[in-house]
N, CA, C and O atoms as a printed pandas DataFrame, in Angstrom:
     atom_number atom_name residue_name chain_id  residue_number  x_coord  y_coord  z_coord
0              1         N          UNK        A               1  -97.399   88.220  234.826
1              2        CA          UNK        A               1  -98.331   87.636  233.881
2              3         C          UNK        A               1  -98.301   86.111  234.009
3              4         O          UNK        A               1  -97.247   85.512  233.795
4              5         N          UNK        A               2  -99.436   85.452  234.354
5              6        CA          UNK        A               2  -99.945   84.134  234.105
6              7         C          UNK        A               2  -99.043   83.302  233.007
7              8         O          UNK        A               2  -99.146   83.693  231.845
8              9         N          UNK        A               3  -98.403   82.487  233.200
9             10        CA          UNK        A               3  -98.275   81.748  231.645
10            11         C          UNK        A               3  -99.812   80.959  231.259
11            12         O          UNK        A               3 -100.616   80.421  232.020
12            13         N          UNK        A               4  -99.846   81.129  229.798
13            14        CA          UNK        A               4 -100.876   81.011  229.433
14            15         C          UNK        A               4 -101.326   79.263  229.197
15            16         O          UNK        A               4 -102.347   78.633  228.921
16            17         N          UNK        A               5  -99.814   78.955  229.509
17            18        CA          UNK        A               5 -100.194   77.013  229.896
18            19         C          UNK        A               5  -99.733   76.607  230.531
19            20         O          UNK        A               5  -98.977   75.663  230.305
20            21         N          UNK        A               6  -99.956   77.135  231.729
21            22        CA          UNK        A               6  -99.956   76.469  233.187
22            23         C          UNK        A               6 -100.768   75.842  233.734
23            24         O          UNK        A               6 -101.921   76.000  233.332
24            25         N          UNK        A               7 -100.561   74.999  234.723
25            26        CA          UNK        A               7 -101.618   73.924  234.656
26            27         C          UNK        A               7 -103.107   74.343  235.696
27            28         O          UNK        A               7 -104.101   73.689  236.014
28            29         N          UNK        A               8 -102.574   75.973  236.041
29            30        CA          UNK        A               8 -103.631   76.428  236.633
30            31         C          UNK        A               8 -104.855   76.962  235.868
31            32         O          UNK        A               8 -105.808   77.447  236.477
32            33         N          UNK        A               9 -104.825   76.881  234.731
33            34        CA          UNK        A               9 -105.295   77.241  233.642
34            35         C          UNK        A               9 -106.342   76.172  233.209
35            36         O          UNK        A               9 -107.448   76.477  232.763
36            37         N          UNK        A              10 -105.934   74.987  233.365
37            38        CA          UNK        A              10 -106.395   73.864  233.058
38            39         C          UNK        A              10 -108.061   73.586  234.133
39            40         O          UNK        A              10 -108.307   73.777  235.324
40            41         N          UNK        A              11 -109.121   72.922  232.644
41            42        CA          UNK        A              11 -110.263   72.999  233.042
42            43         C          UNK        A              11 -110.542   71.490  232.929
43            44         O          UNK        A              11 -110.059   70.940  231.940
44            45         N          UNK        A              12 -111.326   70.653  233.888
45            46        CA          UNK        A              12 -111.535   69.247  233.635
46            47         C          UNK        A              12 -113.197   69.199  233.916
47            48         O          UNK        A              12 -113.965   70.087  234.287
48            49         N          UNK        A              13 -113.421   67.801  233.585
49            50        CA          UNK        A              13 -114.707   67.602  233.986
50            51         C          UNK        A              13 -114.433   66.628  235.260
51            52         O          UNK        A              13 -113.728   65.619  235.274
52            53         N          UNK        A              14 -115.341   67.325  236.557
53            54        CA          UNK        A              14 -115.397   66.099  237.538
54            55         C          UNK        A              14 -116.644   65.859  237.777
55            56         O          UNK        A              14 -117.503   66.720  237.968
56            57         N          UNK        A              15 -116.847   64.337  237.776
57            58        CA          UNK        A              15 -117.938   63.779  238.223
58            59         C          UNK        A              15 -117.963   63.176  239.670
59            60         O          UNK        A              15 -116.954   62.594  240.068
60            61         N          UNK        A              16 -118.959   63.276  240.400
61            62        CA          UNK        A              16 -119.711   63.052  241.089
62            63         C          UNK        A              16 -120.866   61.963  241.788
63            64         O          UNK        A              16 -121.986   62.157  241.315
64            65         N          UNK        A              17 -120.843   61.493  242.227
65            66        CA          UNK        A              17 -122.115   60.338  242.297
66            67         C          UNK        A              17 -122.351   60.072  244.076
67            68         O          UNK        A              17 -121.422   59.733  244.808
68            69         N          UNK        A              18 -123.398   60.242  244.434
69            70        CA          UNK        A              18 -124.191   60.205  245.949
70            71         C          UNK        A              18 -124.928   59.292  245.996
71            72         O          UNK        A              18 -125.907   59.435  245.264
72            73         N          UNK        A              19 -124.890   58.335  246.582
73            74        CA          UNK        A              19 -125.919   57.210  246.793
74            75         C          UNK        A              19 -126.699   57.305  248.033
75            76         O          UNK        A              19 -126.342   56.853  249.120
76            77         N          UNK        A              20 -127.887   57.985  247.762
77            78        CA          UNK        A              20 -128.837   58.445  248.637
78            79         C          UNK        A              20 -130.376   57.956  248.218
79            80         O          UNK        A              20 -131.388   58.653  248.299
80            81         N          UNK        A              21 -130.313   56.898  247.858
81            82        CA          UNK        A              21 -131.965   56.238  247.288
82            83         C          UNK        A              21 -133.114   57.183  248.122
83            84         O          UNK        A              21 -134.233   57.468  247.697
84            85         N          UNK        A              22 -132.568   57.558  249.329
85            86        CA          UNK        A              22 -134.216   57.620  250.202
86            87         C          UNK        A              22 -134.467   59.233  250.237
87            88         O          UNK        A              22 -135.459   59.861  250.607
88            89         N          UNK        A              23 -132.983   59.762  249.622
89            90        CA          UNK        A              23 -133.245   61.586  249.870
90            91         C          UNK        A              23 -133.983   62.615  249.196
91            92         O          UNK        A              23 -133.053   62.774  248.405
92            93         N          UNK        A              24 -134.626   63.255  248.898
93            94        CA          UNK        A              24 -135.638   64.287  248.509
94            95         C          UNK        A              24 -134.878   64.911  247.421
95            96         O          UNK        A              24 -135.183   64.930  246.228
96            97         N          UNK        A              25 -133.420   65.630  248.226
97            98        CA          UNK        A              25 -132.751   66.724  247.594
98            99         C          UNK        A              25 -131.255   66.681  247.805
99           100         O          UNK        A              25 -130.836   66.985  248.922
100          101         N          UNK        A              26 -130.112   66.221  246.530
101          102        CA          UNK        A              26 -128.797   66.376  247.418
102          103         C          UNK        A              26 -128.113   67.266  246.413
103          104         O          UNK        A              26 -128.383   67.107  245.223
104          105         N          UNK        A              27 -127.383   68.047  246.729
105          106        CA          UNK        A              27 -126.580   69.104  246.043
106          107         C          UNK        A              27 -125.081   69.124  246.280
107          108         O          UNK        A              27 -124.569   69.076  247.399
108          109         N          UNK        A              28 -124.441   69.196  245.166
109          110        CA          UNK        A              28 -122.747   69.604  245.501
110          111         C          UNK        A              28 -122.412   70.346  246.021
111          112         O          UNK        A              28 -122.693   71.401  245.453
112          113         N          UNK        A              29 -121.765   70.523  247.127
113          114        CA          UNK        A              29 -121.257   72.064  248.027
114          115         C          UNK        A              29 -119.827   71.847  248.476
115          116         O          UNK        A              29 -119.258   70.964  249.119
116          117         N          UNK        A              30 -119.509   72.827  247.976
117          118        CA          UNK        A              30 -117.461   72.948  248.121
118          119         C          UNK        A              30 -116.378   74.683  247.960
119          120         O          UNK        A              30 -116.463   75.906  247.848
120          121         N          UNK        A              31 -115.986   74.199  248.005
121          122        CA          UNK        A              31 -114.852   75.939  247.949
122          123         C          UNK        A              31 -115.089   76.173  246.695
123          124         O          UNK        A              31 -115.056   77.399  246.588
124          125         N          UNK        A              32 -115.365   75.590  245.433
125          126        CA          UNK        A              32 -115.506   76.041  244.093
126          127         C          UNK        A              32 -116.955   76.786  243.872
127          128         O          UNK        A              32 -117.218   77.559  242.951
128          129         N          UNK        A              33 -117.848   76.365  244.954
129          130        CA          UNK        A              33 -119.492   77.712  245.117
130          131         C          UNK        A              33 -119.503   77.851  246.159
131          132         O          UNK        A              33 -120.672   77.680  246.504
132          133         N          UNK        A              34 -118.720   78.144  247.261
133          134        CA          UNK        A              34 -118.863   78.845  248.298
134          135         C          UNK        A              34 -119.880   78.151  249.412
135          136         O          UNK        A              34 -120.563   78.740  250.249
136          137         N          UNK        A              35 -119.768   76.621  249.154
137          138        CA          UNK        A              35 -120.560   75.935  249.947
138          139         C          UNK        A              35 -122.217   76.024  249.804
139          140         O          UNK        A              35 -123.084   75.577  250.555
140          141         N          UNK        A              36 -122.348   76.888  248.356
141          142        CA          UNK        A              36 -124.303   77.495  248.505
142          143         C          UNK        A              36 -124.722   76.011  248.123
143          144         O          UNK        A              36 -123.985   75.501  247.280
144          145         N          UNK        A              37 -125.763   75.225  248.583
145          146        CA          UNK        A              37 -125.980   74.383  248.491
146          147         C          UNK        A              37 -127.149   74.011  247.486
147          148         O          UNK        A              37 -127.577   72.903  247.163
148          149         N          UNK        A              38 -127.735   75.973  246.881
149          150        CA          UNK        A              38 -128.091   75.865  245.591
150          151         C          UNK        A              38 -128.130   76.003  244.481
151          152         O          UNK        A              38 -129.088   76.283  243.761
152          153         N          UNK        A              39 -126.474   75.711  244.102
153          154        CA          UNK        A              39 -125.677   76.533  243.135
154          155         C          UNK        A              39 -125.595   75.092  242.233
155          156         O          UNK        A              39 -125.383   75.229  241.029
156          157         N          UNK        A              40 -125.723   73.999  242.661
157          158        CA          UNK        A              40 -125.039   72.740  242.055
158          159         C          UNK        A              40 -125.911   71.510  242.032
159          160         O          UNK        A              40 -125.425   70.383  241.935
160          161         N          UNK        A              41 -127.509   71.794  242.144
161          162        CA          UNK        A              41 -128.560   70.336  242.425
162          163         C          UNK        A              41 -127.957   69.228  241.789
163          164         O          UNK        A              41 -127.440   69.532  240.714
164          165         N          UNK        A              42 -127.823   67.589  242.233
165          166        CA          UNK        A              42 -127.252   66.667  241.738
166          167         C          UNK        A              42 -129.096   66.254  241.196
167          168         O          UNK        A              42 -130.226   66.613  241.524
168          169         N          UNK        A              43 -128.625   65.547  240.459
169          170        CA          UNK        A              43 -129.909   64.434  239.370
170          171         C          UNK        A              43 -129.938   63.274  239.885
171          172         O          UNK        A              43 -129.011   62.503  240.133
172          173         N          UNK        A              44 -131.449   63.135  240.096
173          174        CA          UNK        A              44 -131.716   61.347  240.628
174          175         C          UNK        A              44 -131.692   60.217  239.569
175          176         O          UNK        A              44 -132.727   59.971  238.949
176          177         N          UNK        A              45 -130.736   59.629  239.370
177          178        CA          UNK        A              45 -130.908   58.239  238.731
178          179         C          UNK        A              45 -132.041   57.397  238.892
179          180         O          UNK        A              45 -132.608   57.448  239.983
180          181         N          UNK        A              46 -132.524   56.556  237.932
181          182        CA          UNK        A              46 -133.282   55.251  238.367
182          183         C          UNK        A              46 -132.907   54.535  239.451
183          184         O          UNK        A              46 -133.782   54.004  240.136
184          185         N          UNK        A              47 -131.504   54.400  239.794
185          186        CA          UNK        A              47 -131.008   53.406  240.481
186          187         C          UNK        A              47 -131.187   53.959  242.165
187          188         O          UNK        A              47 -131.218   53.222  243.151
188          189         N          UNK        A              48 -131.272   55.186  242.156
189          190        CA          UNK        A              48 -131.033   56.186  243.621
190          191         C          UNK        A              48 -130.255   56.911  243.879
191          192         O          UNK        A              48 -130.247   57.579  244.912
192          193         N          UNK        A              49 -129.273   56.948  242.835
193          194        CA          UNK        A              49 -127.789   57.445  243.321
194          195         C          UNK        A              49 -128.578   58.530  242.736
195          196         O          UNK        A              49 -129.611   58.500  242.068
196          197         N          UNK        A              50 -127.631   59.777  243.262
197          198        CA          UNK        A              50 -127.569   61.399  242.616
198          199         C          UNK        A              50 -126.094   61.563  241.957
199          200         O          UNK        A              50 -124.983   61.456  242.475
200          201         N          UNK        A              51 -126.520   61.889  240.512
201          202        CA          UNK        A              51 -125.290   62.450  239.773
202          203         C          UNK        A              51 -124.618   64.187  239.316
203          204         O          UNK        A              51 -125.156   65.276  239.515
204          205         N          UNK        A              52 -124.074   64.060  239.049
205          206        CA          UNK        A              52 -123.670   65.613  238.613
206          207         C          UNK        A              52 -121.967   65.629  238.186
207          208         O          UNK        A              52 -121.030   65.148  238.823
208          209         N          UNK        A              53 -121.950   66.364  236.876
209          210        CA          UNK        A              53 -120.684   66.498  236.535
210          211         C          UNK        A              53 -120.326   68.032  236.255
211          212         O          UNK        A              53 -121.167   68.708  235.662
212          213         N          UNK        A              54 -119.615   68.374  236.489
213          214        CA          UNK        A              54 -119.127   70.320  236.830
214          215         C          UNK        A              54 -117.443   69.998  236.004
215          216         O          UNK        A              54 -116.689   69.025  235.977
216          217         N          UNK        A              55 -117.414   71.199  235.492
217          218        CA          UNK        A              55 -115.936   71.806  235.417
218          219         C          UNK        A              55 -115.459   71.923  236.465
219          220         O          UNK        A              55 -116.150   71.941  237.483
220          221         N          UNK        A              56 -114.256   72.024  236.474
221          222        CA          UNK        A              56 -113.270   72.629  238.107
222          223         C          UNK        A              56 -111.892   73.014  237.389
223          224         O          UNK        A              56 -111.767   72.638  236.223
224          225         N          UNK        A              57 -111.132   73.536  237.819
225          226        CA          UNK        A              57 -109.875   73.601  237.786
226          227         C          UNK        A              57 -108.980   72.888  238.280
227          228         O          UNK        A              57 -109.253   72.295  239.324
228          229         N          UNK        A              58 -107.484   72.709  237.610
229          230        CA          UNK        A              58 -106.490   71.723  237.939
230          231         C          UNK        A              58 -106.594   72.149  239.531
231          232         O          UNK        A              58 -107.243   73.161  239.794
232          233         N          UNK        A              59 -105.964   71.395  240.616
233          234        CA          UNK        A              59 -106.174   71.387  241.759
234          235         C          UNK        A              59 -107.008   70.779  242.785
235          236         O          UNK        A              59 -107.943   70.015  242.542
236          237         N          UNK        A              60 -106.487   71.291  244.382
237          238        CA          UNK        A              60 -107.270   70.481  245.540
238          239         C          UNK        A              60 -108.491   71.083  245.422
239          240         O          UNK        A              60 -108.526   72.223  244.959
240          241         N          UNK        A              61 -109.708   70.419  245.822
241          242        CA          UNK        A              61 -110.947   71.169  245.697
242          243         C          UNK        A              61 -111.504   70.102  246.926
243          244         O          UNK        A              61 -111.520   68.874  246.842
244          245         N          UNK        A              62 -112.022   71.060  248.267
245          246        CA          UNK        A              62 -112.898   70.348  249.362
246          247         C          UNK        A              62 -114.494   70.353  248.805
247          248         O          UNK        A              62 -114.921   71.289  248.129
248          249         N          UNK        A              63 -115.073   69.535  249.065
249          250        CA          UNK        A              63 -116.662   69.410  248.690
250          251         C          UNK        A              63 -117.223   68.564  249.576
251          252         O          UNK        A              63 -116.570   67.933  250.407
252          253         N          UNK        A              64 -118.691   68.499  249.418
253          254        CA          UNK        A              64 -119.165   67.331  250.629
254          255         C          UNK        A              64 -120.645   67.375  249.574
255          256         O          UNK        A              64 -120.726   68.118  248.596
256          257         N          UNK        A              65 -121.901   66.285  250.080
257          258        CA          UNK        A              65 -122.639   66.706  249.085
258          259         C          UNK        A              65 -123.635   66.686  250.244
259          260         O          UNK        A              65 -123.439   65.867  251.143
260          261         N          UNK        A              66 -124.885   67.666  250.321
261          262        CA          UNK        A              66 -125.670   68.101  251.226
262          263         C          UNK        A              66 -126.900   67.378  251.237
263          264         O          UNK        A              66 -127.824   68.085  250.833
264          265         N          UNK        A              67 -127.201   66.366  251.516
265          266        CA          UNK        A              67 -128.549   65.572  251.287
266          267         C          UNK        A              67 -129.523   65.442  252.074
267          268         O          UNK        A              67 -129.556   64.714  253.066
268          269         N          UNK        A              68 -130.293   66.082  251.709
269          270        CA          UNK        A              68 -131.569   66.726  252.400
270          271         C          UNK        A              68 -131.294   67.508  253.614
271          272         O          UNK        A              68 -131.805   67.277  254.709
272          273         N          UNK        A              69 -130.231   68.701  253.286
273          274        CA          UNK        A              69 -130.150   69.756  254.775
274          275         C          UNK        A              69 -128.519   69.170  255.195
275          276         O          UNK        A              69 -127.662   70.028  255.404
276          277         N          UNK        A              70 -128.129   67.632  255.311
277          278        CA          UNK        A              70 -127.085   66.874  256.027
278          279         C          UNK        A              70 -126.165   67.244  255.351
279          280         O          UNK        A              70 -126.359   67.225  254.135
280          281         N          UNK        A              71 -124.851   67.708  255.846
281          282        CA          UNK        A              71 -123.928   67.608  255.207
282          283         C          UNK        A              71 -123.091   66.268  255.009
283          284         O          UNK        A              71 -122.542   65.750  255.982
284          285         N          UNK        A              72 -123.014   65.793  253.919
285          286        CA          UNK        A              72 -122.763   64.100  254.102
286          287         C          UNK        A              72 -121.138   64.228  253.003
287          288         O          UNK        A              72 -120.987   64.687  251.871
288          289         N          UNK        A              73 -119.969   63.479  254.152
289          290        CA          UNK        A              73 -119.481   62.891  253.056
290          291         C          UNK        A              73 -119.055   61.986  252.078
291          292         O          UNK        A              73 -119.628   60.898  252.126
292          293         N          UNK        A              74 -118.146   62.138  251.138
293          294        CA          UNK        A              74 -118.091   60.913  249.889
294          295         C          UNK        A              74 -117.000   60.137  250.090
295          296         O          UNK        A              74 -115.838   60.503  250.269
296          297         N          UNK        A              75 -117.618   58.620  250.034
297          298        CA          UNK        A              75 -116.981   57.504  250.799
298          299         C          UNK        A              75 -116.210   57.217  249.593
299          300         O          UNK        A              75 -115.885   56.031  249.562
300          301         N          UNK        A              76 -115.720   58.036  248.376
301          302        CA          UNK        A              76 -114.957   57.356  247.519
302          303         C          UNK        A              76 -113.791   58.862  247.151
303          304         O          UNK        A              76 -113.300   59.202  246.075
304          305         N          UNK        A              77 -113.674   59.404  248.349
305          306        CA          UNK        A              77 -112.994   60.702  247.907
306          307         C          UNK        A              77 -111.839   60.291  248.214
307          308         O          UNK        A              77 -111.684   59.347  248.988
308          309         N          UNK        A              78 -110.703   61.030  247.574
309          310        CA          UNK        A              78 -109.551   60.880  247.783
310          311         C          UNK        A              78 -108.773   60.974  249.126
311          312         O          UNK        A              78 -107.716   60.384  249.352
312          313         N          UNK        A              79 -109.716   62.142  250.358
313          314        CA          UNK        A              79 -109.040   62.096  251.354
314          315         C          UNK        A              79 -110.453   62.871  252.205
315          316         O          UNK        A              79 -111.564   63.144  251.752
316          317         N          UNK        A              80 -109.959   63.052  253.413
317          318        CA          UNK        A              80 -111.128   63.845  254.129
318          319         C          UNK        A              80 -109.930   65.258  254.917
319          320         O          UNK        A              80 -108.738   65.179  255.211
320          321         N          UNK        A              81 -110.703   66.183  255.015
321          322        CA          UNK        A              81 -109.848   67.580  255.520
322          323         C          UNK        A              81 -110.922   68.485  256.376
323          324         O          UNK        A              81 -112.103   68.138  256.385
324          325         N          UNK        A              82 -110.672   69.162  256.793
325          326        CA          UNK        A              82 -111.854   70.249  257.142
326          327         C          UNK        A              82 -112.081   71.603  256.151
327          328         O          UNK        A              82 -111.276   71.792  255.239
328          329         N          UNK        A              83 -113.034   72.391  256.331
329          330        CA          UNK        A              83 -113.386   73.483  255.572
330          331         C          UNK        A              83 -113.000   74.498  256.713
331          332         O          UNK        A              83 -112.536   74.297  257.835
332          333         N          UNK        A              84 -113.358   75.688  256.034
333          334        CA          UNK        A              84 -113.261   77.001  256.976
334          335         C          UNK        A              84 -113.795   77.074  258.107
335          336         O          UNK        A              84 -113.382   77.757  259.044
336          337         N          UNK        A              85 -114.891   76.272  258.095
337          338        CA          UNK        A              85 -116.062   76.579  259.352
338          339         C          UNK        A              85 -115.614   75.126  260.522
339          340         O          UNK        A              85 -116.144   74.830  261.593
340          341         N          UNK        A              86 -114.571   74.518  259.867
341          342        CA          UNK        A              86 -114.288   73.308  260.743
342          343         C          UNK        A              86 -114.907   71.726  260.889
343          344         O          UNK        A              86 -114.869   70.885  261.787
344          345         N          UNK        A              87 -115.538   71.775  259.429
345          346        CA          UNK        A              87 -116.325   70.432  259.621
346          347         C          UNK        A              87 -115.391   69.693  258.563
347          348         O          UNK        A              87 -114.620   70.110  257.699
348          349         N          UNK        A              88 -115.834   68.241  259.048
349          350        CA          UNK        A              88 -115.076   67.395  258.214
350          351         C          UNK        A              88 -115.888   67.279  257.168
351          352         O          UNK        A              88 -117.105   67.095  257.193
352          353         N          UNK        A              89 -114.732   67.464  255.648
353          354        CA          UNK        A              89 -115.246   67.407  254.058
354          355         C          UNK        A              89 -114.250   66.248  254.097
355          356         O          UNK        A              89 -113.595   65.645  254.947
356          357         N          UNK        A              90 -114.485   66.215  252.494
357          358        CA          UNK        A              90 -114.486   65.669  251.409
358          359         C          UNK        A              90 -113.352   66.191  250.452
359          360         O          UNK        A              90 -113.200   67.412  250.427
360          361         N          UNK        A              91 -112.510   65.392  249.635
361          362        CA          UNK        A              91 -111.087   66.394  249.319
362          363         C          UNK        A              91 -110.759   66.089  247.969
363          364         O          UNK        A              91 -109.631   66.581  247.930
364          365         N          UNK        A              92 -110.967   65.603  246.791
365          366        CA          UNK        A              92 -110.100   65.732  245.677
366          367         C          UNK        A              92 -108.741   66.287  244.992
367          368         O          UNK        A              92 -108.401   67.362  245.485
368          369         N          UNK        A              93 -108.074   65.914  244.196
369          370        CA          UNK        A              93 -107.383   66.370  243.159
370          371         C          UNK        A              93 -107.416   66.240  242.305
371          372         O          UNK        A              93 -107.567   65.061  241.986
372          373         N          UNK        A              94 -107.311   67.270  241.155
373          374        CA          UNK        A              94 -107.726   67.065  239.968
374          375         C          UNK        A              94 -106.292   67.333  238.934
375          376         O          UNK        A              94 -105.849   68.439  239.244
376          377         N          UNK        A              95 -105.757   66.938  238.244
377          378        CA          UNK        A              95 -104.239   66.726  237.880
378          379         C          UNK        A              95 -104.313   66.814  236.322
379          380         O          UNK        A              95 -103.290   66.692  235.648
C-alpha cells in the first residue's frame, strides 16, 4: 500500500511559456500525454509567446512543445534528455 503522503502523491501546477510570435499552433507534448500533440493546445499571448499551465506530479517529466508540426525545445528547461523514440527533449523536475 502507497503511503498516503508520499511525495508521489503530490500534485503541482507547472507552467509553461513558448516564444513563438510567428507560429499558427504550439502544443505541450511529453510522457505525462503520451506525446499527443492534441491533448495540451498552449494560448497565444498579445506578446507572441504561447502559455499553458497543467498539473503534473512530483517528479522528472520529459516534454518539448510542438510548434506548428516542429518539435521544438525549451531554452529555459532544466536539462535536455531523449524520449523513447530518441529525440532530444526537454526535462524538468518538479519537487
Amino acid at each position: 500500500m502507497q503511503d498516503r503522503y508520499s511525495a508521489h502523491r503530490n500534485i503541482q501546477t507547472a507552467n509553461f511559456v513558448c516564444n513563438a510570435p510567428l507560429a499558427k499552433f504550439v502544443s505541450l507534448v511529453g510522457d505525462f500525454n503520451r506525446w499527443d500533440e492534441t491533448a495540451h493546445p498552449m494560448k497565444k499571448t498579445p506578446s507572441g509567446s504561447w502559455i499553458l499551465s497543467i498539473q503534473l506530479r512530483h517528479g522528472h517529466h520529459r516534454y518539448a512543445f510542438m510548434v506548428d508540426g516542429t518539435l521544438t525545445l525549451d531554452p529555459m528547461a532544466m536539462g535536455i534528455t531523449k524520449d523513447d523514440r530518441d529525440r532530444r527533449v526537454s526535462l524538468m523536475a518538479l519537487s
